[in-house]
Steps between C-alpha positions, in 0.01 A plus 500: 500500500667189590378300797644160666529270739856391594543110405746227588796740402373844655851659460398460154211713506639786781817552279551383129168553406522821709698657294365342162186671599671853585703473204166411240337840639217287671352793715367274787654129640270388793694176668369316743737378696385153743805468619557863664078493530535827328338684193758747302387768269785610288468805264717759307672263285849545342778378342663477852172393666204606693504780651241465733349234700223472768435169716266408735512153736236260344124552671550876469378726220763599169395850336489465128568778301279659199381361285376205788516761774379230767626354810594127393371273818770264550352290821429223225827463414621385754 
């Protein structure tokens, strides 16, 4: 699992590395996003991409799958 917090260039992070991710067969890429105040779970990596991807708006709970299997808090995130 991969997990970040977008930075001065957040296009960056919600695209190339996006893909670099999906493409390395890194199962999980958690990105907190301030600028959208969201937190994105992306899973089911490929060559193409993720396949999946859960968000919640920042202050609400993000399930993590096994092995976490947790609810991330995000309200101190924001």
């Amino acid at each position: 699992m991969v997990a970040e917090i977008t930075g001065s260039r957040p296009e960056r992070d919600r695209v190339d590395k996006l893909l670099a991710y999906a493409r390395g067969a890194i199962p999980l890429y958690l990105l907190i996003d301030r600028d959208r105040r969201a937190a994105t779970l992306f899973s089911e990596p490929s060559p193409q991409g993720y396949a999946q991807h859960h968000q919640v708006t920042l202050g609400k709970p993000l399930p993590l799958p096994a092995p976490f299997a947790f609810d991330l808090a995000t309200g101190r995130l924001l």
